[in-house]
Structure formats: structure tokens, C-alpha cells
C-alpha positions as CSV (number, residue, x, y, z in Angstrom):
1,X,0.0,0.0,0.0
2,X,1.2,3.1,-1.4
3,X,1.3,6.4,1.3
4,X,0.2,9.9,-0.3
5,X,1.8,12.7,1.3
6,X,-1.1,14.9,-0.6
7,X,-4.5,14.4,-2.4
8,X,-6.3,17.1,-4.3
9,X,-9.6,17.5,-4.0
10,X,-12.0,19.6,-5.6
11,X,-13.7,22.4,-3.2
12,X,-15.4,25.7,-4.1
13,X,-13.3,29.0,-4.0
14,X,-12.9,30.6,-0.6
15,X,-13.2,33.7,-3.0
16,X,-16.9,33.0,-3.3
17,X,-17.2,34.3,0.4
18,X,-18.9,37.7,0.1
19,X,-19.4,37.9,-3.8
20,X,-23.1,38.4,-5.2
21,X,-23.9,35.2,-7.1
22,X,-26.7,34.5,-9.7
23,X,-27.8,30.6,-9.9
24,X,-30.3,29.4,-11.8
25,X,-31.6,26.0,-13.0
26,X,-32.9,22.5,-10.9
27,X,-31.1,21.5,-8.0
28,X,-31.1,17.6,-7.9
29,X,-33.8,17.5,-5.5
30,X,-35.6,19.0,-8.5
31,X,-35.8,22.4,-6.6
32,X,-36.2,25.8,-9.1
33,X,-33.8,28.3,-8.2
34,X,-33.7,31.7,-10.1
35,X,-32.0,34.4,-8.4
36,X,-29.3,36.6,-6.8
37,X,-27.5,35.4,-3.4
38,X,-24.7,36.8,-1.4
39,X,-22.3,33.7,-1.0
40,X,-21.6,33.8,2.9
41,X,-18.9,31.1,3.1
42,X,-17.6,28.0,1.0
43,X,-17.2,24.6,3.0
44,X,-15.0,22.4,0.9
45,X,-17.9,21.1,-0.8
46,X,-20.9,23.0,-0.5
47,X,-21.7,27.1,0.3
48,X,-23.3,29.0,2.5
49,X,-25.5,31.0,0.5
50,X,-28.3,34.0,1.9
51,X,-30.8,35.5,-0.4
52,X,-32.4,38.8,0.2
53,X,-34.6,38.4,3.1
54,X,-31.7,36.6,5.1
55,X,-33.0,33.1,4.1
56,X,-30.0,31.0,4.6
57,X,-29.3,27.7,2.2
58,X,-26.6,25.2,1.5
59,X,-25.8,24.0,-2.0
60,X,-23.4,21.2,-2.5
61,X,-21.1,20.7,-5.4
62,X,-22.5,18.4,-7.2
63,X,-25.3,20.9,-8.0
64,X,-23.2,22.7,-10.5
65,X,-20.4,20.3,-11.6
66,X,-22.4,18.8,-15.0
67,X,-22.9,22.4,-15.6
68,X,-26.9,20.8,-16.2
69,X,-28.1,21.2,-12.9
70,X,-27.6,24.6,-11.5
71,X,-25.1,27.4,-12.8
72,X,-24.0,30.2,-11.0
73,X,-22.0,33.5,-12.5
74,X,-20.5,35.5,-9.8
75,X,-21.5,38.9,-10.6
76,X,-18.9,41.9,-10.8
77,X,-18.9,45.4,-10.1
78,X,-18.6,48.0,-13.1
């Protein structure tokens, strides 16, 4: 058995944290989401993301690595 002194893993951009984010499409539950969020944090896998009423949710990965489920476009300031 072969020791790795490191693995790479995929995990969302701690950049993310704070940006405004549109994400649209069907999560895999089959949920509708079409809107802006405020990205609050990134866990590894999955963010923390609030929408304007302070509604907090947590989307995982796997939501938006096909690029067929959900996509999300950070938006940027002019």
C-alpha cells in the first residue's frame, strides 16, 4: 500500500465568500432556483449562501459540476 503525502480535491473557491452570485436552473432535489445570493462562506464542498430576506441555504457541489443542474455566474462590479 502506497502512502500519499497529498490528495487534491475539488472544493469551491474561498473567494466565493462575500461575492453576489446568480444561480439558476434545478437542483437535484428538482428544486427551481432563479436568483441573486450573497455567498456567505464556502465549506470544501458545498456554500453557505443568503438571499435577500436573510434566508439561509446550503448547496453542495455536485449541484453545478455537469454544468446541467444549476449554474451560478458571480457577478462583478462595473
Amino acid at each position: 500500500m502506497k502512502n500519499e503525502l497529498f490528495v487534491t480535491q475539488k472544493v469551491f473557491n474561498p473567494k466565493l465568500s462575500w461575492k453576489a452570485v446568480r444561480i439558476s436552473g434545478y437542483c437535484i432535489d428538482g428544486d427551481k432556483w432563479e436568483g441573486i445570493y450573497l455567498v456567505k462562506e464556502t465549506k470544501f464542498d458545498k456554500i453557505v449562501i443568503t438571499d435577500r430576506n436573510g434566508e439561509q441555504y446550503r448547496l453542495h457541489m455536485e449541484n453545478f459540476e455537469t454544468g446541467e443542474l444549476l449554474t451560478l455566474t458571480v457577478l462583478e462590479e462595473d
